[in-house]
SEFIZA-3560 file (N, C-alpha, C; in Angstrom, 3 decimals):
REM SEFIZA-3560
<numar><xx>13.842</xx><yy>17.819</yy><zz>2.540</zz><atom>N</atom></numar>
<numar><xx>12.949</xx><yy>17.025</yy><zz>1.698</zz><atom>CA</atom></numar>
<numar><xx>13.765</xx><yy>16.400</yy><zz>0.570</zz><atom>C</atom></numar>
<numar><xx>13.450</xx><yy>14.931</yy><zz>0.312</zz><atom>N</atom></numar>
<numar><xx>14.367</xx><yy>14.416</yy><zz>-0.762</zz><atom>CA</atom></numar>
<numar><xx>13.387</xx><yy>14.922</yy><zz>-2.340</zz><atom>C</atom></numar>
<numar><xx>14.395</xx><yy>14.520</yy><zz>-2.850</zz><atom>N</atom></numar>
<numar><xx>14.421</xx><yy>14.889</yy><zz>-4.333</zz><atom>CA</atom></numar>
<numar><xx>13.714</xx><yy>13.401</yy><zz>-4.948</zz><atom>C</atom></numar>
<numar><xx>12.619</xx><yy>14.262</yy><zz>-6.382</zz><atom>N</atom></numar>
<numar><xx>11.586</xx><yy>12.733</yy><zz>-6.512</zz><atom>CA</atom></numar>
<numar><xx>12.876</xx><yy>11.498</yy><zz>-7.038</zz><atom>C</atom></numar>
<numar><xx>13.729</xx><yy>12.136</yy><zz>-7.796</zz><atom>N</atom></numar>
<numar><xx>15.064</xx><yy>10.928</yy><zz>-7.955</zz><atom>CA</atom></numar>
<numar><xx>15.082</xx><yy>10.311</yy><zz>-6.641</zz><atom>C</atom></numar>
<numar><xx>15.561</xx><yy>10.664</yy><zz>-6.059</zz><atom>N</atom></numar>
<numar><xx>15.925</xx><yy>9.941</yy><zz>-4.317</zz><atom>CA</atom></numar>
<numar><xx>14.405</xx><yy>8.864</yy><zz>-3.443</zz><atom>C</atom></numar>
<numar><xx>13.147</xx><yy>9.788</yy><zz>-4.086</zz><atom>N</atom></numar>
<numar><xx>12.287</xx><yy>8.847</yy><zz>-3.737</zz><atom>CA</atom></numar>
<numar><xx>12.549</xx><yy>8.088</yy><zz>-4.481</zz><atom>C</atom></numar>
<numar><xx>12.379</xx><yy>8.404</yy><zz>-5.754</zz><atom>N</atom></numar>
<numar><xx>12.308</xx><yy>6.722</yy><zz>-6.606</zz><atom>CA</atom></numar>
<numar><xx>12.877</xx><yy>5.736</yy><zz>-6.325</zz><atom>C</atom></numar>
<numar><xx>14.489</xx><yy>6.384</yy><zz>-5.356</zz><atom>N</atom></numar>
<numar><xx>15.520</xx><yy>5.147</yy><zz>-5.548</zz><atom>CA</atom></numar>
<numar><xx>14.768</xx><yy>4.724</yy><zz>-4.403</zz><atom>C</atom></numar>
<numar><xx>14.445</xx><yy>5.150</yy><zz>-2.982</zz><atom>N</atom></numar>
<numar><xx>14.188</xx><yy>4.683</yy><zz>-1.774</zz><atom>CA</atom></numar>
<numar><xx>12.996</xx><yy>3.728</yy><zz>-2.266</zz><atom>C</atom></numar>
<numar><xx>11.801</xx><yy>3.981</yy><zz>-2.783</zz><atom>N</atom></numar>
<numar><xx>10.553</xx><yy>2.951</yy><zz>-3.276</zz><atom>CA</atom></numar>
<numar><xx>10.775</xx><yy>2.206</yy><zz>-4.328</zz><atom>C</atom></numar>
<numar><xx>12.676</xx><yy>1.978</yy><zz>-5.320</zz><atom>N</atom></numar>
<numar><xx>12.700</xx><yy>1.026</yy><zz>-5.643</zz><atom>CA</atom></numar>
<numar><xx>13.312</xx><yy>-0.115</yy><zz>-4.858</zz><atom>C</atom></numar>
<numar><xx>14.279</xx><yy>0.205</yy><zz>-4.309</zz><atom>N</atom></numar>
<numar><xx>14.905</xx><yy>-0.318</yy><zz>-3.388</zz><atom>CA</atom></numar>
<numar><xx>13.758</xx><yy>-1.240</yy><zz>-2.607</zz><atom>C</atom></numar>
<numar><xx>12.549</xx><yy>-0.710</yy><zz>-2.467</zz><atom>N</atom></numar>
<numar><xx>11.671</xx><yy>-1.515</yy><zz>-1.394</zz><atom>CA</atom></numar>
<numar><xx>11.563</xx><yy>-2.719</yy><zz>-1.906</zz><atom>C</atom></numar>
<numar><xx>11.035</xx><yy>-1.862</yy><zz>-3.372</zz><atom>N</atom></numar>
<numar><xx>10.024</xx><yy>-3.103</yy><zz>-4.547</zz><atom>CA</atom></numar>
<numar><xx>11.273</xx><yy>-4.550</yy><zz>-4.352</zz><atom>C</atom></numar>
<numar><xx>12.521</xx><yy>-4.239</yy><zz>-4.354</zz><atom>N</atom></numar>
<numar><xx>13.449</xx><yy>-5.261</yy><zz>-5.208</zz><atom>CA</atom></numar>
<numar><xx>13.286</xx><yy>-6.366</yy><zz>-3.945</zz><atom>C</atom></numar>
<numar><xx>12.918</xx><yy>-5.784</yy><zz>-2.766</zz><atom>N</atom></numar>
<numar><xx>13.022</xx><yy>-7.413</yy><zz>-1.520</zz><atom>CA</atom></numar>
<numar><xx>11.537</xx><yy>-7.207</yy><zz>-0.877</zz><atom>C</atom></numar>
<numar><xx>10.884</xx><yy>-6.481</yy><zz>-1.190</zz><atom>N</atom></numar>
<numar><xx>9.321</xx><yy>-6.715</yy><zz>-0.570</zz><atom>CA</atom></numar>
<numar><xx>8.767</xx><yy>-8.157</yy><zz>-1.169</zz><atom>C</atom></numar>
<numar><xx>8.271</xx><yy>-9.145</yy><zz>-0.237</zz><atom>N</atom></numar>
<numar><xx>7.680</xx><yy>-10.415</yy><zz>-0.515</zz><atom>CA</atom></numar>
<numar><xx>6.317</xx><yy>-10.101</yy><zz>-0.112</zz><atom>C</atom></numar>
<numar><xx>5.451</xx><yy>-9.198</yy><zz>0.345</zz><atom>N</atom></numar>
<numar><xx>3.865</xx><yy>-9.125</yy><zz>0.109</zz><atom>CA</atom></numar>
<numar><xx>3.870</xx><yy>-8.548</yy><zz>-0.667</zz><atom>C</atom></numar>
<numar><xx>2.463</xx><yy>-9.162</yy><zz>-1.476</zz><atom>N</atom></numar>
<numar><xx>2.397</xx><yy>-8.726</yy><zz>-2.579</zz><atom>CA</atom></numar>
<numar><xx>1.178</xx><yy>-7.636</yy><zz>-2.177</zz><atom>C</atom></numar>
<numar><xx>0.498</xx><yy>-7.302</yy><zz>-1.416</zz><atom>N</atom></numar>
<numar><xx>0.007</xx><yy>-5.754</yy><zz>-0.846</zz><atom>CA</atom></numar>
<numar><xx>1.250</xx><yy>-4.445</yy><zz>-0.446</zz><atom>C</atom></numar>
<numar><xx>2.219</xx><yy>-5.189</yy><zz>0.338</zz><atom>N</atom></numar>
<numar><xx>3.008</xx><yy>-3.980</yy><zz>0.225</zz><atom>CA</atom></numar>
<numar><xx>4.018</xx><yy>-3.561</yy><zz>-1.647</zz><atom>C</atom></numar>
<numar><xx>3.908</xx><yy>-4.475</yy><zz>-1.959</zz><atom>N</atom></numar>
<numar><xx>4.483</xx><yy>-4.423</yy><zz>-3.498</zz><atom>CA</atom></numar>
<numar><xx>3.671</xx><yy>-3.410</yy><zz>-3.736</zz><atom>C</atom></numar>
<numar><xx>1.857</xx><yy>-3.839</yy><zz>-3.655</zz><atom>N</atom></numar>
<numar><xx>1.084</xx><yy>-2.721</yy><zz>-4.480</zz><atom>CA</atom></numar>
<numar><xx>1.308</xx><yy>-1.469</yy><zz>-4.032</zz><atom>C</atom></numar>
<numar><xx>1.707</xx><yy>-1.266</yy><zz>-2.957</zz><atom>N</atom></numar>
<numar><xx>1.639</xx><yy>-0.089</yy><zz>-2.062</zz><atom>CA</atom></numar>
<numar><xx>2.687</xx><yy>0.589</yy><zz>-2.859</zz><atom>C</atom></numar>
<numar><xx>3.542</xx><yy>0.276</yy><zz>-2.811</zz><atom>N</atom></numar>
<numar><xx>5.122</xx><yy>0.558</yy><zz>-3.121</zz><atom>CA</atom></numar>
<numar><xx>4.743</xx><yy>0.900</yy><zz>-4.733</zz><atom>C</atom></numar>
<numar><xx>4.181</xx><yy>0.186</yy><zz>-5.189</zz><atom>N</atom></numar>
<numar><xx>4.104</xx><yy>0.768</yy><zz>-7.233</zz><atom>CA</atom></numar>
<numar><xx>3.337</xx><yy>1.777</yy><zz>-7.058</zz><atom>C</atom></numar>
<numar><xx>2.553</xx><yy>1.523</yy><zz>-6.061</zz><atom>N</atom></numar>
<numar><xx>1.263</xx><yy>2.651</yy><zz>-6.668</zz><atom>CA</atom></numar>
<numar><xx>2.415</xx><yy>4.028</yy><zz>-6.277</zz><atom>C</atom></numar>
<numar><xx>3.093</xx><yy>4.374</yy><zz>-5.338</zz><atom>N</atom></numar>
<numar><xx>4.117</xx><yy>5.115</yy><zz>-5.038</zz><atom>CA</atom></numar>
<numar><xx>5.016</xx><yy>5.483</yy><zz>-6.123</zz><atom>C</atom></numar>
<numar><xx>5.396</xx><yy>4.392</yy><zz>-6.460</zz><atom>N</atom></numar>
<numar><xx>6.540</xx><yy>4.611</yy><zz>-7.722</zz><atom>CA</atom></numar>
<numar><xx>5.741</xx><yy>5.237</yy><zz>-8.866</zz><atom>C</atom></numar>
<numar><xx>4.878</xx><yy>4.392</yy><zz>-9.332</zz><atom>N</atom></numar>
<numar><xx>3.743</xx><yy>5.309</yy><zz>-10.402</zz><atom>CA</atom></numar>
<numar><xx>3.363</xx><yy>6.805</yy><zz>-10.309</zz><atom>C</atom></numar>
<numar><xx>3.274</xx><yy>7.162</yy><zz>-9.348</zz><atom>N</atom></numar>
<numar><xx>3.036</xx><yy>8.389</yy><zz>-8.536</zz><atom>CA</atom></numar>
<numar><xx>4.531</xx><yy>9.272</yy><zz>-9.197</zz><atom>C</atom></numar>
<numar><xx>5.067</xx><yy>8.848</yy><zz>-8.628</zz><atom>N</atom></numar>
<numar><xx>6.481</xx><yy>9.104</yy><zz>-8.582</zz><atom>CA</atom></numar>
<numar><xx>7.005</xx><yy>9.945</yy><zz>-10.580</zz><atom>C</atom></numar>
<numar><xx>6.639</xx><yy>8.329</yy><zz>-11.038</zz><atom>N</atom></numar>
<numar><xx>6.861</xx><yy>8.776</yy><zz>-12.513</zz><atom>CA</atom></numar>
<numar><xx>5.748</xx><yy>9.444</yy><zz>-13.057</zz><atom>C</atom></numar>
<numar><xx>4.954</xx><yy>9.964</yy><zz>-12.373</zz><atom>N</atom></numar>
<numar><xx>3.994</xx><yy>11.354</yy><zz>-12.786</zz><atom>CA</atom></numar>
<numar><xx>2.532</xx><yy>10.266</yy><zz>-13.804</zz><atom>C</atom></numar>
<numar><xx>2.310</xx><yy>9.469</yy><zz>-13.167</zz><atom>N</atom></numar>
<numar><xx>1.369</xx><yy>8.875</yy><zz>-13.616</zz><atom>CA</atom></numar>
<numar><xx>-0.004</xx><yy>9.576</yy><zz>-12.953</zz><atom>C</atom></numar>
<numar><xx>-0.974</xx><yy>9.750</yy><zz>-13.645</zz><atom>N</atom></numar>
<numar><xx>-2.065</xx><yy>9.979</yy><zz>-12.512</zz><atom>CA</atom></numar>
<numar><xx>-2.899</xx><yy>9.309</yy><zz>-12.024</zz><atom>C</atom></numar>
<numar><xx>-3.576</xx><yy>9.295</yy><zz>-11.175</zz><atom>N</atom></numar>
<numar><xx>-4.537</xx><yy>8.733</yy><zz>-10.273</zz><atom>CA</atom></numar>
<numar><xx>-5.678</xx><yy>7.344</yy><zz>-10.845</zz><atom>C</atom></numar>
<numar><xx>-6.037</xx><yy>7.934</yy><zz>-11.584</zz><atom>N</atom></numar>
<numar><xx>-6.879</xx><yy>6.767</yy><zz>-12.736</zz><atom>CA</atom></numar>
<numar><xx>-6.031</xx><yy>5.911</yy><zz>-13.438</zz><atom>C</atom></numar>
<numar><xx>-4.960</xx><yy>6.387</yy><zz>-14.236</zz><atom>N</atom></numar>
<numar><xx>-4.217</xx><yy>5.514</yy><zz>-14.824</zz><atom>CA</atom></numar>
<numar><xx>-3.153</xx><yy>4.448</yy><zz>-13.712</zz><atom>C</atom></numar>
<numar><xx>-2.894</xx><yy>4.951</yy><zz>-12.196</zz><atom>N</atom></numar>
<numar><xx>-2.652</xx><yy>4.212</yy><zz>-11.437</zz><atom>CA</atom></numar>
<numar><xx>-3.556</xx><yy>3.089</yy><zz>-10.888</zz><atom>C</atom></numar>
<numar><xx>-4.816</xx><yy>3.410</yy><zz>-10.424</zz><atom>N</atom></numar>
<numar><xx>-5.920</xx><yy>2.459</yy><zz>-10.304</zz><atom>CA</atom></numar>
<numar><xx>-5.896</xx><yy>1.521</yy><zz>-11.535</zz><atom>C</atom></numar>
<numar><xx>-6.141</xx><yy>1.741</yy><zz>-12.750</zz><atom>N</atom></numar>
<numar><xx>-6.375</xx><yy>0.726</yy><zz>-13.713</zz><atom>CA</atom></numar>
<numar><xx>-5.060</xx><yy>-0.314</yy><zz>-13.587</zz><atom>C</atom></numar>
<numar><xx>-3.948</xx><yy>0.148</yy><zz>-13.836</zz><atom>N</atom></numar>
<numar><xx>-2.478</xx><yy>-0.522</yy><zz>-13.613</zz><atom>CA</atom></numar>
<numar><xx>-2.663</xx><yy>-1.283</yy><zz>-12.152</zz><atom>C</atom></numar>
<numar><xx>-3.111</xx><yy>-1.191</yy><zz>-11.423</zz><atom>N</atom></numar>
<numar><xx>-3.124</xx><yy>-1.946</yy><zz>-10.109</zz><atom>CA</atom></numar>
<numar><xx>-4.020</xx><yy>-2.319</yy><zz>-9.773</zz><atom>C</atom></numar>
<numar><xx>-5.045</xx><yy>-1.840</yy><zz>-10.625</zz><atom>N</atom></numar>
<numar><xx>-6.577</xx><yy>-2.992</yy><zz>-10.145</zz><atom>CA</atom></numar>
<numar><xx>-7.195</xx><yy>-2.855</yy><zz>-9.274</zz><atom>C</atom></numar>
<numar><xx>-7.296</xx><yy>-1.467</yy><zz>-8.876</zz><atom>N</atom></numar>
<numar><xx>-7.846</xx><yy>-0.946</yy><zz>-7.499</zz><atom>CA</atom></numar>
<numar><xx>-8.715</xx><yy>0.283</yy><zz>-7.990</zz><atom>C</atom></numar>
<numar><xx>-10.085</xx><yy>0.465</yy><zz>-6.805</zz><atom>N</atom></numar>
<numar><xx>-10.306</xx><yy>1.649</yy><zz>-7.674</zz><atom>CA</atom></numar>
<numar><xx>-9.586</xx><yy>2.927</yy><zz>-6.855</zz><atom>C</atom></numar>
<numar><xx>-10.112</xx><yy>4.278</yy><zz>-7.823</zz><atom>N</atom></numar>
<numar><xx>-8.917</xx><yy>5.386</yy><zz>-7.423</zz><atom>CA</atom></numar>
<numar><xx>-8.875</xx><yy>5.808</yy><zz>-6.249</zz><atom>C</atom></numar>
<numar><xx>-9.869</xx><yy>5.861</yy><zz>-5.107</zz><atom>N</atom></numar>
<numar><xx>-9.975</xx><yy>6.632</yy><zz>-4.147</zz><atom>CA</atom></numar>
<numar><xx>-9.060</xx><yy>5.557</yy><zz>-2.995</zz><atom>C</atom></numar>
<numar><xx>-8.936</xx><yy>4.029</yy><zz>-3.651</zz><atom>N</atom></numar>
<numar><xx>-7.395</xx><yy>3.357</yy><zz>-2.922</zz><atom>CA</atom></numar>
<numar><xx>-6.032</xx><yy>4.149</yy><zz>-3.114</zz><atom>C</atom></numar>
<numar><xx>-5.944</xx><yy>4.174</yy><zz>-4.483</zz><atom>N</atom></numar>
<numar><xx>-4.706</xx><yy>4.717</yy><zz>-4.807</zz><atom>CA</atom></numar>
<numar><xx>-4.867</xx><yy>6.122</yy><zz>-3.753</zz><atom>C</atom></numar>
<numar><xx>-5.820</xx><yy>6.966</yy><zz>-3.683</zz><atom>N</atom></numar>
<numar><xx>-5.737</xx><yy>8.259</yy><zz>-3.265</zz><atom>CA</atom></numar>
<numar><xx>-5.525</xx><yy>7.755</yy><zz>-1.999</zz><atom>C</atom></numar>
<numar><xx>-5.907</xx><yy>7.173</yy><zz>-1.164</zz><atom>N</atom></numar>
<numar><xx>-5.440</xx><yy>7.187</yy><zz>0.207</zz><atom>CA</atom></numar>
<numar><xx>-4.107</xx><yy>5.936</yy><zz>0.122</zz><atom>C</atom></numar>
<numar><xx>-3.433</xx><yy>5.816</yy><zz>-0.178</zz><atom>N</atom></numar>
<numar><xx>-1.928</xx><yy>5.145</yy><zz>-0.362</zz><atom>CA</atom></numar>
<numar><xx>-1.095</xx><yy>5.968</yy><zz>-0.529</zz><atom>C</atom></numar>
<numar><xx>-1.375</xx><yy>7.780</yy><zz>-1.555</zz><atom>N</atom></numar>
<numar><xx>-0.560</xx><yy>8.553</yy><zz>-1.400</zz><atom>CA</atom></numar>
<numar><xx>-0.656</xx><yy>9.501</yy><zz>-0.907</zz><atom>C</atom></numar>
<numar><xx>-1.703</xx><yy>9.736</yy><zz>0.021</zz><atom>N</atom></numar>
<numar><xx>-1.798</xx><yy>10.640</yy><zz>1.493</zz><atom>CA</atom></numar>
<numar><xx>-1.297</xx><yy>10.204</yy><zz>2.514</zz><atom>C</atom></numar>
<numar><xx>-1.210</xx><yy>8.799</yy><zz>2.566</zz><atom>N</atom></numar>
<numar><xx>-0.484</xx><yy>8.274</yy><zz>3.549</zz><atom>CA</atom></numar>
<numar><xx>1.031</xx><yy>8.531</yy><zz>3.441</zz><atom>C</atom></numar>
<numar><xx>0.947</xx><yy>8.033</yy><zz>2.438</zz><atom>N</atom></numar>
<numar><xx>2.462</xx><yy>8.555</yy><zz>1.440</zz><atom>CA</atom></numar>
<numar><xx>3.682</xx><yy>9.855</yy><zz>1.896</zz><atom>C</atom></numar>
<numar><xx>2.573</xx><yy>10.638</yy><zz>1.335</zz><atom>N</atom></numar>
<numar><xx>2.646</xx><yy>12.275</yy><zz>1.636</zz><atom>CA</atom></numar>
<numar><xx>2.636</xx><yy>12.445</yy><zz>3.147</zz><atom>C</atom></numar>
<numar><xx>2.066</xx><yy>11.934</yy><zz>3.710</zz><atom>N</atom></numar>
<numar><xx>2.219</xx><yy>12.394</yy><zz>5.648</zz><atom>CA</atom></numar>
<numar><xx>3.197</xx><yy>11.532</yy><zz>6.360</zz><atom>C</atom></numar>
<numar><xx>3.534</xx><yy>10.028</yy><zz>6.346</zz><atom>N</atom></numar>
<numar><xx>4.391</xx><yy>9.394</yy><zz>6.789</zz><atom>CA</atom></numar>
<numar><xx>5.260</xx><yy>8.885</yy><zz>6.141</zz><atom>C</atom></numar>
<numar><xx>5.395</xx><yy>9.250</yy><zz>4.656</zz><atom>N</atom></numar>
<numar><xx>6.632</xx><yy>8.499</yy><zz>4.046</zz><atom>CA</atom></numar>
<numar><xx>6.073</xx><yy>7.060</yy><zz>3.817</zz><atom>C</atom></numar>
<numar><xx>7.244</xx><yy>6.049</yy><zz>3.239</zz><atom>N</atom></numar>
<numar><xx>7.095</xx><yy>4.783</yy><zz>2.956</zz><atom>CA</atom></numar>
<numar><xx>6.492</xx><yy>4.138</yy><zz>4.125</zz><atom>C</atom></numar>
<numar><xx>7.136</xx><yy>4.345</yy><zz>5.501</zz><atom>N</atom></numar>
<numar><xx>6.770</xx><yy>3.162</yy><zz>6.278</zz><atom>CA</atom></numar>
<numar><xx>5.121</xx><yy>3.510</yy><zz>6.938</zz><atom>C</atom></numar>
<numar><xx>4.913</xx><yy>4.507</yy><zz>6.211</zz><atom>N</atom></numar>
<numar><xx>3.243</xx><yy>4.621</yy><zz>6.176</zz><atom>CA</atom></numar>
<numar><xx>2.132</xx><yy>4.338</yy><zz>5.738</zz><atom>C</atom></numar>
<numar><xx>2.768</xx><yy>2.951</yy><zz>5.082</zz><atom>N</atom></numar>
<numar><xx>2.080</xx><yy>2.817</yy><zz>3.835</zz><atom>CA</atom></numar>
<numar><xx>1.916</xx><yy>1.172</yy><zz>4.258</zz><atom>C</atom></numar>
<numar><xx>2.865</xx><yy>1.110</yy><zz>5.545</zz><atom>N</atom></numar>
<numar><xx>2.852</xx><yy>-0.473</yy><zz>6.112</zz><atom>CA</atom></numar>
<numar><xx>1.223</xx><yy>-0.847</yy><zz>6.940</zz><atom>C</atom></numar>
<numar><xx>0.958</xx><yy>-2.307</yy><zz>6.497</zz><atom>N</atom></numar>
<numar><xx>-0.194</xx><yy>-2.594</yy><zz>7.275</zz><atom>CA</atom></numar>
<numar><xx>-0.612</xx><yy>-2.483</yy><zz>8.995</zz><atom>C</atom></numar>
<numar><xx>-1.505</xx><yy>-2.256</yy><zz>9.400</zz><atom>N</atom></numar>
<numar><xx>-1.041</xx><yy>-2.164</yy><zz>10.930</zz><atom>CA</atom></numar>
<numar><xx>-2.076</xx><yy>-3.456</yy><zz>11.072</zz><atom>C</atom></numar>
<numar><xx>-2.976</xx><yy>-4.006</yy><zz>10.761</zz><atom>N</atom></numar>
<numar><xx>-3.902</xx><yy>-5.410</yy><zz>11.316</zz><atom>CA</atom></numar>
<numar><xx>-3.827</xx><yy>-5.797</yy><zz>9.504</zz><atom>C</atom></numar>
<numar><xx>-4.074</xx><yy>-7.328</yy><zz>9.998</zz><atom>N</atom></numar>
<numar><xx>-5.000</xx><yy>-8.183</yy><zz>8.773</zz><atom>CA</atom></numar>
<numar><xx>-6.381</xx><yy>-8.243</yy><zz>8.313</zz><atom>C</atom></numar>
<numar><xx>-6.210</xx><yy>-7.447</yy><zz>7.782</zz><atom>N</atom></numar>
<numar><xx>-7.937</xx><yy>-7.598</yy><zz>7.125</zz><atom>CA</atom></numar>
<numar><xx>-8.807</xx><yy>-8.982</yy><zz>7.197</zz><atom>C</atom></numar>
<numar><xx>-9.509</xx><yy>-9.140</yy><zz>7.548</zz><atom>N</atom></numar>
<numar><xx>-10.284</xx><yy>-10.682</yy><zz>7.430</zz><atom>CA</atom></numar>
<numar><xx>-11.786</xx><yy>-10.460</yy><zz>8.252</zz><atom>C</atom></numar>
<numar><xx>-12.417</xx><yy>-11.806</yy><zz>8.308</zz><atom>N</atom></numar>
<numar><xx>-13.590</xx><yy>-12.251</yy><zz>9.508</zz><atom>CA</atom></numar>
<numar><xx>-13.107</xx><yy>-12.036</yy><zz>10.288</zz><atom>C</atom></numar>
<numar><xx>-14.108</xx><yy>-11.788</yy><zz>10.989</zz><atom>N</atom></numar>
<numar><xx>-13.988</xx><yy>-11.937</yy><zz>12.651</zz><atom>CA</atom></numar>
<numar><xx>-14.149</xx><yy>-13.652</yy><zz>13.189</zz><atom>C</atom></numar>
<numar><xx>-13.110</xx><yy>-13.610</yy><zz>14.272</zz><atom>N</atom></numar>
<numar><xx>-13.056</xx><yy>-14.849</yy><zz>14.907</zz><atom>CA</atom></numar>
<numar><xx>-14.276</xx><yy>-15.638</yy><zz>15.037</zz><atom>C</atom></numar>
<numar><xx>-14.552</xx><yy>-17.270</yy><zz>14.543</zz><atom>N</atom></numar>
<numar><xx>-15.753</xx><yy>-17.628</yy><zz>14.596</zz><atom>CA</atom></numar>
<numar><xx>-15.741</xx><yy>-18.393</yy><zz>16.340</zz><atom>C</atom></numar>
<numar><xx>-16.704</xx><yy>-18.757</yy><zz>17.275</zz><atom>N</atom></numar>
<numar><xx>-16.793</xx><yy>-19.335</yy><zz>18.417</zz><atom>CA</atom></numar>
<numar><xx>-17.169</xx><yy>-20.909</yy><zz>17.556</zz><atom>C</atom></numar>
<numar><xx>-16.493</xx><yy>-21.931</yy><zz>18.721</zz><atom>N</atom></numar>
<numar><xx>-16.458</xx><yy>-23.071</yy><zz>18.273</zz><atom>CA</atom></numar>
<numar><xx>-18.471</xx><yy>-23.519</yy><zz>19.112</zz><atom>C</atom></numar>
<numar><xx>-18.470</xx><yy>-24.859</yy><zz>19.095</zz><atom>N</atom></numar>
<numar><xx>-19.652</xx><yy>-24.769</yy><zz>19.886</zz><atom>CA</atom></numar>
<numar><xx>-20.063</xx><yy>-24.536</yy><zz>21.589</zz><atom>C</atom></numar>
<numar><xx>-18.613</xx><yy>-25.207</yy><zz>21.150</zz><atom>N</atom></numar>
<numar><xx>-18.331</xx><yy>-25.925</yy><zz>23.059</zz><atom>CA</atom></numar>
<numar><xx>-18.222</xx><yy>-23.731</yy><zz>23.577</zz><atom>C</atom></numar>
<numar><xx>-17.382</xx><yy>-23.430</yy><zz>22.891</zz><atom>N</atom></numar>
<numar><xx>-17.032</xx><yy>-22.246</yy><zz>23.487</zz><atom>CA</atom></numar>
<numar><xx>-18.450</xx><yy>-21.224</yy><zz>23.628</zz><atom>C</atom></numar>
<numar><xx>-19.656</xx><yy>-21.468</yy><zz>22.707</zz><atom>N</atom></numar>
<numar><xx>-20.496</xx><yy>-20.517</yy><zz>22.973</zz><atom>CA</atom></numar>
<numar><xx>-21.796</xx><yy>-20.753</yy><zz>23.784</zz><atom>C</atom></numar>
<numar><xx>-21.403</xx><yy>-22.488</yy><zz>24.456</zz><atom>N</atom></numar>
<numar><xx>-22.228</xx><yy>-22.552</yy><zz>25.773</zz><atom>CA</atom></numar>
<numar><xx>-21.830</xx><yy>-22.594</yy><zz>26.956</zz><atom>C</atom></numar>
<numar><xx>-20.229</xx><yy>-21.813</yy><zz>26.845</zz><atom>N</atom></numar>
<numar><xx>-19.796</xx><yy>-21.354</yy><zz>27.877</zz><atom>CA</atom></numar>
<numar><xx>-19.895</xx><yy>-19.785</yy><zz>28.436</zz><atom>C</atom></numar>
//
């Protein structure tokens, strides 16, 4: 098991070339974690409420960083054009 120094460096290291700005959040809310911030004061700092932050560092805690990566895009569901829904 690494040492929280060694996390820090590994989840700063992310922050310095991560270009989404969801995995950024992912990654602070981690680092915050990290520097012994707690749970509420992480939500307010990131603008999320807490029970986000809480599942960002369970994920955290069970798979490490790359657990924390998106697996789909959040959005609508695909709309049917017209032609396509009188087929």
């Amino acid at each position: 098991m690494k040492t929280v120094d060694e996390q820090l460096q590994d989840v700063e290291q992310r922050l310095k070339h991560e270009k989404s700005r969801r995995m950024f959040e992912r990654y602070q809310t981690v680092r915050l974690h990290l520097l012994g911030h707690d749970n509420a004061a992480i939500a307010v700092s990131i603008g999320r409420e807490e029970s986000i932050v809480d599942t960002y560092l369970r994920r955290y805690r069970k798979l490490g960083l790359d657990g924390l990566q998106m697996k789909f895009s959040p959005g609508p569901p695909e709309q049917k054009r017209k032609e396509q829904q009188q087929n």
